[in-house]
KOLTORTOR-474162 format. One line per 10 residues: their letters; for each residue x, y, z of C-alpha. Coordinates in Angstrom, 2 decimals. Layout:
# residues N
a = X:Y:Z | ... $
//
This chain:
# residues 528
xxxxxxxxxx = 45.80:5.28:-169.60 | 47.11:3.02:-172.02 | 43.56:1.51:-172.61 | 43.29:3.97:-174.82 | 45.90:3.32:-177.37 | 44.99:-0.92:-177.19 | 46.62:-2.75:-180.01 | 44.86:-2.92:-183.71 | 43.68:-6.35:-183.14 | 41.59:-5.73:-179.59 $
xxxxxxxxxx = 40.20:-2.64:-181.42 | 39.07:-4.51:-184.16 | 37.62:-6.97:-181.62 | 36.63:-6.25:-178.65 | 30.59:17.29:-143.87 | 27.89:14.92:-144.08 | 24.98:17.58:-143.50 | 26.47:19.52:-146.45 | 26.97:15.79:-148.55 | 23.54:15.03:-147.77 $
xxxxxxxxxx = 22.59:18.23:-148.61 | 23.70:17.61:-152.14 | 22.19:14.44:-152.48 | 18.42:15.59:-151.84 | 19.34:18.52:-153.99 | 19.46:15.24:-156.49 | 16.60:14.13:-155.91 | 17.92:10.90:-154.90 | 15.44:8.18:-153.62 | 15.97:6.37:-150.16 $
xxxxxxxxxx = 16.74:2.76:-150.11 | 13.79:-0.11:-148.52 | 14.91:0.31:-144.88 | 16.46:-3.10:-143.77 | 16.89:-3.50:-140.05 | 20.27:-5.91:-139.55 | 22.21:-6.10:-136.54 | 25.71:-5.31:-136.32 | 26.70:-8.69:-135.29 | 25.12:-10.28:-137.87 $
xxxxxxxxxx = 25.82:-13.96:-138.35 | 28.21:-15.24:-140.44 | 26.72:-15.79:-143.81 | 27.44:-19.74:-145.22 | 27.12:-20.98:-148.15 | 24.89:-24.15:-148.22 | 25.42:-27.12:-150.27 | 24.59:-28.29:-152.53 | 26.32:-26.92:-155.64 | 23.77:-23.82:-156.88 $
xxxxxxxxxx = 21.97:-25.13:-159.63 | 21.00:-22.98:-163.20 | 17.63:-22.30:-162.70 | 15.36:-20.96:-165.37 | 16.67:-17.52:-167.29 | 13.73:-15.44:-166.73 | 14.58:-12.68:-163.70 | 11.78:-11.78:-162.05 | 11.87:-7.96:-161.37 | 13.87:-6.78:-158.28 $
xxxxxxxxxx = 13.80:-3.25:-156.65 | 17.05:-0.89:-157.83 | 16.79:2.11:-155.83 | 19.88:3.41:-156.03 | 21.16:6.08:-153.60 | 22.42:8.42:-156.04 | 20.88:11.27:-158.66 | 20.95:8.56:-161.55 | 18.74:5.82:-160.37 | 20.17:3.03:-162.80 $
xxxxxxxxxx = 16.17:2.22:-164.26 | 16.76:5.25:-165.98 | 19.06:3.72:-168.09 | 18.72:1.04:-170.51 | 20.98:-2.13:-170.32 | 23.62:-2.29:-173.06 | 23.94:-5.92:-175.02 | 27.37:-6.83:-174.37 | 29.31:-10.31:-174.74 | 30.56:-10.78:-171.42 $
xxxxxxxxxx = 33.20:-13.52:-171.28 | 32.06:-16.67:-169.27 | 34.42:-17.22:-166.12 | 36.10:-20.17:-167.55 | 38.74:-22.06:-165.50 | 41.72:-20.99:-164.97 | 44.52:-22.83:-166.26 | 46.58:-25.44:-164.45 | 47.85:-23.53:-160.86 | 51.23:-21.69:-161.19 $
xxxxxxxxxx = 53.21:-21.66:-157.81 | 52.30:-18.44:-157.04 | 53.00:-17.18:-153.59 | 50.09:-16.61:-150.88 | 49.34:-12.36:-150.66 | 49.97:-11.26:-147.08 | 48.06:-12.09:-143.85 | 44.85:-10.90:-144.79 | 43.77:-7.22:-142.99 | 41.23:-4.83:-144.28 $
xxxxxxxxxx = 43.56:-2.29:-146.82 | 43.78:0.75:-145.80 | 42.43:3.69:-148.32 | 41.71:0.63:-150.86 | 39.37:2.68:-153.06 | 40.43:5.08:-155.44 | 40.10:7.38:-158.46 | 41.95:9.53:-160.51 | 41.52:13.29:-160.89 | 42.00:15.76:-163.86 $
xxxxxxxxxx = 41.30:18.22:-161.42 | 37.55:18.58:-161.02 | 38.12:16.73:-157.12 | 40.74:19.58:-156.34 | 39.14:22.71:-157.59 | 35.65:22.11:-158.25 | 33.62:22.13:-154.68 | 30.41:20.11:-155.90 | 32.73:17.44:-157.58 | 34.55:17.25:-154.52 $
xxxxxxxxxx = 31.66:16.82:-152.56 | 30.29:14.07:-154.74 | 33.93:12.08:-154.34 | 33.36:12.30:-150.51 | 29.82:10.83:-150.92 | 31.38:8.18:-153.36 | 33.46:6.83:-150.96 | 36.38:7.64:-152.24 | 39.41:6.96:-150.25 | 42.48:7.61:-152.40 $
xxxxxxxxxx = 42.86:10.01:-154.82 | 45.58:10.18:-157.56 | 47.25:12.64:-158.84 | 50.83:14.46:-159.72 | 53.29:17.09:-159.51 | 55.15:17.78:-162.55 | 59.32:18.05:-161.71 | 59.40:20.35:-164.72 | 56.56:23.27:-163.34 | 58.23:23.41:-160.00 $
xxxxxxxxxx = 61.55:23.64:-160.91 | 61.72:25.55:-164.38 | 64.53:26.69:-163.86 | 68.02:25.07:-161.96 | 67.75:25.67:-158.30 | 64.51:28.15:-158.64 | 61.28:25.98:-156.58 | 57.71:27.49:-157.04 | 55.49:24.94:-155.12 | 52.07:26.86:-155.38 $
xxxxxxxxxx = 50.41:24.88:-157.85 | 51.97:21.49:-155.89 | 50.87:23.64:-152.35 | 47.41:23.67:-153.93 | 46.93:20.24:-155.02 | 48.07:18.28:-151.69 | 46.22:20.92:-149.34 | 42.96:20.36:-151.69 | 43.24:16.14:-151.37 | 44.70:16.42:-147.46 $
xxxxxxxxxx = 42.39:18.88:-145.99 | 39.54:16.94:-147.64 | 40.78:13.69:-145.84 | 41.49:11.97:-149.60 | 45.08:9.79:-149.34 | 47.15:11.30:-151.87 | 48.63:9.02:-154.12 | 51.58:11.58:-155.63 | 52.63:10.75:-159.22 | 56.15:12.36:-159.99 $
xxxxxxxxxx = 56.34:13.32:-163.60 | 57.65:16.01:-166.56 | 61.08:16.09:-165.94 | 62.61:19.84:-166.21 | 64.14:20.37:-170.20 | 67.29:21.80:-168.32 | 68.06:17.86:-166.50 | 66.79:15.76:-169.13 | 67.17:15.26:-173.01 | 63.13:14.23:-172.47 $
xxxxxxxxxx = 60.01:14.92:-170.42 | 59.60:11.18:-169.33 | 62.93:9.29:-169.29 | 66.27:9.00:-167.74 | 67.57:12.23:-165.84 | 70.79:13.00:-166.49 | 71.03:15.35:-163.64 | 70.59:12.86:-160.74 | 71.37:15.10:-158.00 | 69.06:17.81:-159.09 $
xxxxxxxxxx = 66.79:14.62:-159.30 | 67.89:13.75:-155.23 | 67.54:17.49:-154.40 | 63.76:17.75:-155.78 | 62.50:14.86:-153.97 | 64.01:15.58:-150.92 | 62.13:19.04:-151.02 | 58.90:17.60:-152.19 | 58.77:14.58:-149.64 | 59.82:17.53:-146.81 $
xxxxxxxxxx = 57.46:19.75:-147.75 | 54.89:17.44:-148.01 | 54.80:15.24:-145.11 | 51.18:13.99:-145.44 | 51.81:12.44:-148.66 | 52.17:8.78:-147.89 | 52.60:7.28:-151.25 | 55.23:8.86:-153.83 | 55.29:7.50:-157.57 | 57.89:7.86:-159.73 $
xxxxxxxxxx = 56.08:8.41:-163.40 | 53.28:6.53:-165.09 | 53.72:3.88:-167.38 | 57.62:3.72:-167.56 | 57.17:0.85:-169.59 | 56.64:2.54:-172.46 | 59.32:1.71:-175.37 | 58.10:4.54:-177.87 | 59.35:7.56:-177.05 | 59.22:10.20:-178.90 $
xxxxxxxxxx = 56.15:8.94:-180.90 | 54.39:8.30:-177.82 | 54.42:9.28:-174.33 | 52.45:7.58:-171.41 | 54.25:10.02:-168.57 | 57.40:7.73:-168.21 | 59.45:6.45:-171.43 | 61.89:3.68:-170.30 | 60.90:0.62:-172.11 | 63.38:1.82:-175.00 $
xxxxxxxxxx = 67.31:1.00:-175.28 | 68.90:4.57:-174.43 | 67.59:7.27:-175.41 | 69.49:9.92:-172.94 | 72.40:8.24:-174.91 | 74.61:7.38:-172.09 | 75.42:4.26:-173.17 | 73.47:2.38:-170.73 | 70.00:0.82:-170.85 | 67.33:3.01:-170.02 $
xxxxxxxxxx = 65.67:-0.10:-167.93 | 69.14:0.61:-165.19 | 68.76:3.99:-165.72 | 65.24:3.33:-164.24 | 66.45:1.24:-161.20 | 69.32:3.58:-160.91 | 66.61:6.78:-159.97 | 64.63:4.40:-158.15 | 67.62:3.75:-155.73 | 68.14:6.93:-155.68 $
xxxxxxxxxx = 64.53:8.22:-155.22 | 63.49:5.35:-152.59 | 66.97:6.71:-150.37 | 65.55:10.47:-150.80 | 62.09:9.32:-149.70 | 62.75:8.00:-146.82 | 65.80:9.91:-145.21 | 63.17:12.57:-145.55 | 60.28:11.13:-144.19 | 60.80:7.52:-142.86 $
xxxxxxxxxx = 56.90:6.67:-143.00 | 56.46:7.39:-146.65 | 56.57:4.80:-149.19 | 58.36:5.19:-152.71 | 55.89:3.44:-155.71 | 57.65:1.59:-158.80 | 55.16:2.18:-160.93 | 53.05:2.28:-162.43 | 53.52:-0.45:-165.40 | 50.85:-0.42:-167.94 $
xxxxxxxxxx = 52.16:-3.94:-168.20 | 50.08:-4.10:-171.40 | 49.42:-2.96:-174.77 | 52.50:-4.85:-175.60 | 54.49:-3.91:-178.99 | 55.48:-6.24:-181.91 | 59.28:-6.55:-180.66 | 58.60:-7.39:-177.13 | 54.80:-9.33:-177.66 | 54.98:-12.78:-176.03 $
xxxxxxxxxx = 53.60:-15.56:-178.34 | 50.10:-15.55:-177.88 | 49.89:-12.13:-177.19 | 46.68:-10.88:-178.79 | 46.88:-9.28:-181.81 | 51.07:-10.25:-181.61 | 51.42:-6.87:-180.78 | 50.60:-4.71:-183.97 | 49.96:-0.83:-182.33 | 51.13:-1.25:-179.21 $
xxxxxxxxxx = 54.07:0.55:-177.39 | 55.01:-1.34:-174.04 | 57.98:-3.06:-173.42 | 56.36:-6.82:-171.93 | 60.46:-7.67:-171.09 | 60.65:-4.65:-169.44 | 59.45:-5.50:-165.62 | 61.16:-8.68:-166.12 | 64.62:-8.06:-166.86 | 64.06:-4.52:-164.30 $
xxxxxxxxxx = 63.54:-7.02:-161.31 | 66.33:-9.37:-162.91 | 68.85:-6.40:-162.39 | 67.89:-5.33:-159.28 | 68.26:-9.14:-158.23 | 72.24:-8.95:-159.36 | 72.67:-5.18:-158.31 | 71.22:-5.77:-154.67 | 71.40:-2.82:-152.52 | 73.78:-2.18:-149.15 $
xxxxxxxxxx = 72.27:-1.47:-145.41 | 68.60:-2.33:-145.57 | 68.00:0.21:-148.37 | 65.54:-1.11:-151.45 | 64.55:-0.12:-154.62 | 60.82:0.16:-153.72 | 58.02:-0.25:-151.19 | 55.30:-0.98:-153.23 | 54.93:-2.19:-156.81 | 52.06:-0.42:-159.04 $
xxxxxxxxxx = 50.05:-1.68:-162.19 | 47.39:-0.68:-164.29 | 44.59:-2.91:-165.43 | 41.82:-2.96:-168.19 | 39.68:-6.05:-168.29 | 39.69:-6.50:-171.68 | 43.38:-7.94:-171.06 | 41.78:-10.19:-168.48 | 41.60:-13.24:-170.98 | 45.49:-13.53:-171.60 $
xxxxxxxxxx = 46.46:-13.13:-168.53 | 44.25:-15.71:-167.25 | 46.60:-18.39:-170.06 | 49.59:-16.91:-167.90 | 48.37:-17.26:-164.03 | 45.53:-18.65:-162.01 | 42.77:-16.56:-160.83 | 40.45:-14.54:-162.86 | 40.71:-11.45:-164.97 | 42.58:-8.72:-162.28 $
xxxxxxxxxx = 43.29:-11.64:-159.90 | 44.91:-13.21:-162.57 | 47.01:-10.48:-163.86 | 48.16:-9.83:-159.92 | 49.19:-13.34:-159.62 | 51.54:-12.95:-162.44 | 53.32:-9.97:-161.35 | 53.42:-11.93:-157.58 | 55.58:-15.06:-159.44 | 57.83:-12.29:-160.95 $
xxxxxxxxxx = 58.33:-11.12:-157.37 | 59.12:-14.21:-155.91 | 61.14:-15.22:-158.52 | 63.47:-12.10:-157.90 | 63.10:-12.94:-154.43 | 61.03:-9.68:-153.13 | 58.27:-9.79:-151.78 | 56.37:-5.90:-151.28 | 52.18:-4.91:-151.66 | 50.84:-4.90:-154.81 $
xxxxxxxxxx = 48.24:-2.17:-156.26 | 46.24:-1.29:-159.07 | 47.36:2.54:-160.14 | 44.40:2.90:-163.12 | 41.89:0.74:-164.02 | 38.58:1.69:-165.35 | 35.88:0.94:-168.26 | 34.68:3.39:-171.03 | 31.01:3.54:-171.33 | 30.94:4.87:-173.96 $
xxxxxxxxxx = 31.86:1.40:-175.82 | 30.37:-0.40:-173.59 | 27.22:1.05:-172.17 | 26.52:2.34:-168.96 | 25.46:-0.86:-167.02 | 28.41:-2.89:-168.37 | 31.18:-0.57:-166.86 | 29.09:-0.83:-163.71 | 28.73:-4.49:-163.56 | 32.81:-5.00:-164.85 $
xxxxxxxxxx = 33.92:-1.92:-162.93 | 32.41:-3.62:-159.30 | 34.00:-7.23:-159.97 | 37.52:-5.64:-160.68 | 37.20:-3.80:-157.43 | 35.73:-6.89:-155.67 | 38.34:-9.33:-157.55 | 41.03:-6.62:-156.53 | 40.23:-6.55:-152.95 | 40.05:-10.51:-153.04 $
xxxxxxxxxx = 43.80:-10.87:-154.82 | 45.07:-9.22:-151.74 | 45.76:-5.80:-153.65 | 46.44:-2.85:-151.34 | 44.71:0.14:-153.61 | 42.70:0.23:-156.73 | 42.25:3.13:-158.57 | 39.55:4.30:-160.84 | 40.90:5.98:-163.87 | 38.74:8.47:-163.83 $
xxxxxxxxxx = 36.67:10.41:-161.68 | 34.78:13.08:-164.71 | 34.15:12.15:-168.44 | 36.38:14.59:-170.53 | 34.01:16.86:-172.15 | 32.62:16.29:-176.09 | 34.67:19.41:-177.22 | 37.78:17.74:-176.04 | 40.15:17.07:-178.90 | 40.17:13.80:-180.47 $
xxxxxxxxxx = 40.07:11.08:-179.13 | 39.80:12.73:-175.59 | 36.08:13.45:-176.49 | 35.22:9.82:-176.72 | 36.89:9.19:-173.44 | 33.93:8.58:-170.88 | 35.56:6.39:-168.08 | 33.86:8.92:-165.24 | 31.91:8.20:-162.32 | 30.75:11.68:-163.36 $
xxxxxxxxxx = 29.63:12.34:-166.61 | 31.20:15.63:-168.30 | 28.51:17.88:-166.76 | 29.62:16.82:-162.89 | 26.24:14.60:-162.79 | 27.07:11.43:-161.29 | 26.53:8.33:-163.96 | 25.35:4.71:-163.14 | 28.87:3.82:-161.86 | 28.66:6.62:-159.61 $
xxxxxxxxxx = 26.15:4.46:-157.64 | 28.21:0.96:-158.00 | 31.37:3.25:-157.15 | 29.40:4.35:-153.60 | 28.10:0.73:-153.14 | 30.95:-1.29:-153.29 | 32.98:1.10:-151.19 | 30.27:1.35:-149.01 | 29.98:-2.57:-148.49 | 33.64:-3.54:-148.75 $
xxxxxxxxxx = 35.66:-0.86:-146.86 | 37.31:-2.39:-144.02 | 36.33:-5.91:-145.13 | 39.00:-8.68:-145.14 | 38.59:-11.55:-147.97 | 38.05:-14.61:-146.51 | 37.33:-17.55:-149.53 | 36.08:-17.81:-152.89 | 32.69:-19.65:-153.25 | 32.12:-22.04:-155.84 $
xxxxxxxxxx = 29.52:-21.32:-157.82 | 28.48:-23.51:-160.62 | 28.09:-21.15:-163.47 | 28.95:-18.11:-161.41 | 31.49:-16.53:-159.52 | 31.53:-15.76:-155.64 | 33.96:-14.34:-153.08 | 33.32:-14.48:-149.06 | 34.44:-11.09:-146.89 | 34.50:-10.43:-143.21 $
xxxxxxxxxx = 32.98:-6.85:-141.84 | 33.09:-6.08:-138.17 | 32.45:-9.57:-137.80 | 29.59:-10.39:-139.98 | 29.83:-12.45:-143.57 | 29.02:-10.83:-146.71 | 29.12:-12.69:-149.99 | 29.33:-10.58:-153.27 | 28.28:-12.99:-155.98 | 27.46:-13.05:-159.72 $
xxxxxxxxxx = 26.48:-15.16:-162.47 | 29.41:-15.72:-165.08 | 27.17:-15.65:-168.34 | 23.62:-13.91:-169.21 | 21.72:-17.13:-167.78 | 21.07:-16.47:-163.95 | 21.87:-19.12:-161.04 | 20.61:-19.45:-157.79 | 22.37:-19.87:-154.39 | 21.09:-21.27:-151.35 $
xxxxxxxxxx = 22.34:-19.26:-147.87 | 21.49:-21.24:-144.86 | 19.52:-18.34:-143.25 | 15.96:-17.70:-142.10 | 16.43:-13.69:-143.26 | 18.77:-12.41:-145.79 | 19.76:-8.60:-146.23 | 19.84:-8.42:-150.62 | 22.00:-5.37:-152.02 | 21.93:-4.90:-155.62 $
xxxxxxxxxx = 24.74:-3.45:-157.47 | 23.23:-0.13:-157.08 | 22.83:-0.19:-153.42 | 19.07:-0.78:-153.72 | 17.88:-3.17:-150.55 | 15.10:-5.71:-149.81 | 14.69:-8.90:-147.55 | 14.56:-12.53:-148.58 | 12.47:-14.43:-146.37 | 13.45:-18.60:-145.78 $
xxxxxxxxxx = 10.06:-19.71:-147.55 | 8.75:-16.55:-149.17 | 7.70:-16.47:-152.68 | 11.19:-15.04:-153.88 | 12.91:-17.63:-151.94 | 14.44:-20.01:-155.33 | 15.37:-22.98:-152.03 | 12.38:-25.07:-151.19 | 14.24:-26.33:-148.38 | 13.23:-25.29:-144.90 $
xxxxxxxxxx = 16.49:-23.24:-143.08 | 17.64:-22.50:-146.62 | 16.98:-19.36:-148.78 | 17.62:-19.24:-152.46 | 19.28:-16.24:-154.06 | 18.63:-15.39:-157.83 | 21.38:-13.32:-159.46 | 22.26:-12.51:-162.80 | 25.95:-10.91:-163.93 | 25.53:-7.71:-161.91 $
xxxxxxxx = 27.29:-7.97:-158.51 | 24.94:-8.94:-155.83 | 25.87:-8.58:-152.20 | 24.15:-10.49:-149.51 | 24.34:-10.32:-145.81 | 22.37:-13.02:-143.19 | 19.93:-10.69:-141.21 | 18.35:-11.74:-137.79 $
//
């Protein structure tokens, strides 16, 4: 959530019967039926490098499967940063042997997905896989020793009997076992004891995270849902960076004595946002309003390094971070890749340096339309899901699922990062949400494409090919597929056929078909 308090400089700058049920209640249309087979061929990439062609689209279908059909909405002028290269290669480590993620797409909930049946309905339909969300220490155990789990008993059986992967944030530590809501507990074995109750009364829940944003070095002026980044603010004389490791060892030990197939989260970092004492040179805007500790995932992985841990036992599973593209451009000066991928590659070095080596994912990301426009968070929220999946990330999250309402206190009521809109009605990225899912679940990255003035990545899907390209800049390029049929998905899920020699074929060659695209994410498929 820390896109919303970015720096001073970057603001002056920059089932199924029921499911389909609700969608005709929409009025949704149906997409131009396609006929591919399941074992399509795998798509290639023909040579020679795609050429810029002229920068006058001609009109292609966007029937979009969902009640906003994105014509309805008029494309918002935005200066979308050309995919420049990256800088020389850093020796960044290779992500794991390549499998299709499990539960890779997510979003965050407020609470509409848990206690609202049509917004749950409409996460289903999205795709959704993951859902995030959190139990608050604090409301469970008010008082020492007293556990009232019905509010916790509500959430979980809401995500699990729904079929949505819980991602469980642990927050709001109780006022009896800590001098604040977000920090170090000074009450560690009250600390043990929760967890151990929560991960046993919970055994569904998979993934456990201990706060949000414990990177945060601002405490009490601000509060992100952890508050670590500072020097010690519990005031026992150690920094609150070991006090962090210190209830991750214990937390990680309590996690899995209790439920040895659950996974403890570090995480996650806003790893951004960066204040004036910690701001690296170069940092944009050097810092000026921001409240995160940059030093503070460092020198957290440096003492785990010299405090390493007895008998197999770790200090994590998984390592979680949040990402807003408008921090894509420094990151790419620190790491190779682009935007998200870069930003992943960084934290990957850090690993390796400290000699670990766990999954990576994204624990909020998301784009605010109401800056940007409705088709730009589409188009920027698809490529950091399609980027995400291609960095070898294990989850991204969508941060968040509803718009918070107008009435909502300032700035809350300027806060429209939803798939839904603050009436429940699904938005544009509703539509890109359900496509990329749709395309992408259970796909394994394969290679980036090069694409002159473009960007392109290659996936694998129950053994067919599908490319998911894009033009970097406002000019369009084509691409030539070696194919005789091609299967055409726009960004909205709308479908139609390219033909090797038909009139929207941009290849004169014979065997070769030319594909148009502009910036939106384009996915394309060979079709027999």
């Amino acid at each position: 959530m820390f896109q919303r308090f970015r720096n001073l400089f970057l603001r002056a700058s920059v089932v199924t019967l029921l499911l389909l049920g609700v969608l005709a209640a929409c009025g949704a249309p149906s997409p131009t039926p396609v006929i591919v087979p399941t074992n399509a061929p795998s798509l290639t990439l023909d040579t020679p490098t795609p050429r810029v062609v002229n920068p006058t689209l001609p009109t292609a279908p966007t029937t979009a499967p969902t009640a906003q059909a994105p014509t309805a909405i008029a494309p918002t002028e935005i200066s979308q940063p050309t995919a420049v290269p990256s800088p020389a290669p850093t020796q960044v480590p290779a992500p794991p042997q390549a499998r299709a993620p499990e539960a890779f797409f997510g979003v965050n909930t407020n609470g509409e997905i848990l206690y609202n049946e049509q917004a749950r309905a409409l996460a289903i339909l999205a795709g959704v896989q993951m859902v995030r969300t959190s139990i608050g220490w604090g409301n469970v155990e008010r008082n020492k020793g007293e556990y009232k789990w019905v509010g916790a008993d509500n959430t979980i059986k809401a995500l699990v009997d729904n079929h949505f992967t819980p991602l469980v944030l642990i927050l709001e530590n109780p006022n009896w076992a800590s001098n604040s809501p977000c920090g170090p507990v000074n009450d560690l074995p009250a600390f043990d004891q929760f967890l151990r109750r929560a991960v046993a009364r919970y055994p569904q829940v998979k993934y456990w995270v201990l706060y949000n944003e414990p990177d945060d070095a601002h405490y009490p002026q601000h509060v992100a849902g952890g508050c670590f980044g500072g020097q010690d603010i519990n005031g026992n004389g150690r920094a609150d960076i070991q006090d962090y490791a210190e209830q991750l060892r214990i937390a990680w030990r309590a996690v899995h004595e209790t439920n040895p197939n659950a996974l403890l989260v570090m995480g996650a970092l806003a790893l951004d946002n960066f204040d004036e004492a910690s701001a690296p040179p170069g940092y944009p805007g050097g810092g000026r309003g921001g409240v995160f500790n940059a030093r503070f995932l460092p020198e957290l992985l440096a003492h785990m390094q010299a405090n390493p841990l007895p008998n197999g036992e770790r200090y994590f599973d998984v390592i979680s971070f949040n990402f807003y593209a408008i921090y894509g451009p420094y990151w790419q000066s620190q790491a190779e890749g682009i935007s998200v991928a870069a930003k992943t590659n960084y934290v990957r070095k850090l690993l390796s340096d400290a000699q670990m080596n766990v999954p990576l994912m994204v624990g909020e990301t998301g784009e605010d339309a109401y800056s940007i426009g409705n088709e730009a968070q589409s188009e920027n929220g698809v490529k950091t899901f399609v980027r995400g999946l291609a960095s070898g990330l294990t989850h991204v999250v969508w941060w968040t699922f509803q718009d918070f309402a107008d009435s909502s206190p300032p700035p809350r009521n300027t806060w429209k990062y939803g798939l839904l809109d603050q009436d429940g009605k699904p938005k544009p990225m509703y539509a890109a949400y359900q496509n990329v899912s749709k395309q992408l679940t259970g796909a394994v990255f394969l290679q980036a494409l090069q694409v002159q003035g473009g960007e392109g990545y290659l996936f694998e899907k129950a053994g067919a090919g599908i490319g998911v390209v894009w033009s970097s800049t406002d000019a369009p390029v084509t691409i030539a597929f070696s194919a005789q049929t091609l299967q055409v998905t726009d960004m909205y899920g709308g479908v139609r056929a390219l033909v090797d020699g038909a009139a929207d074929d941009h290849d004169g060659a014979v065997g070769r078909i030319g594909v148009q695209v502009n910036k939106n994410p384009m996915y394309v498929q060979v079709a027999q």
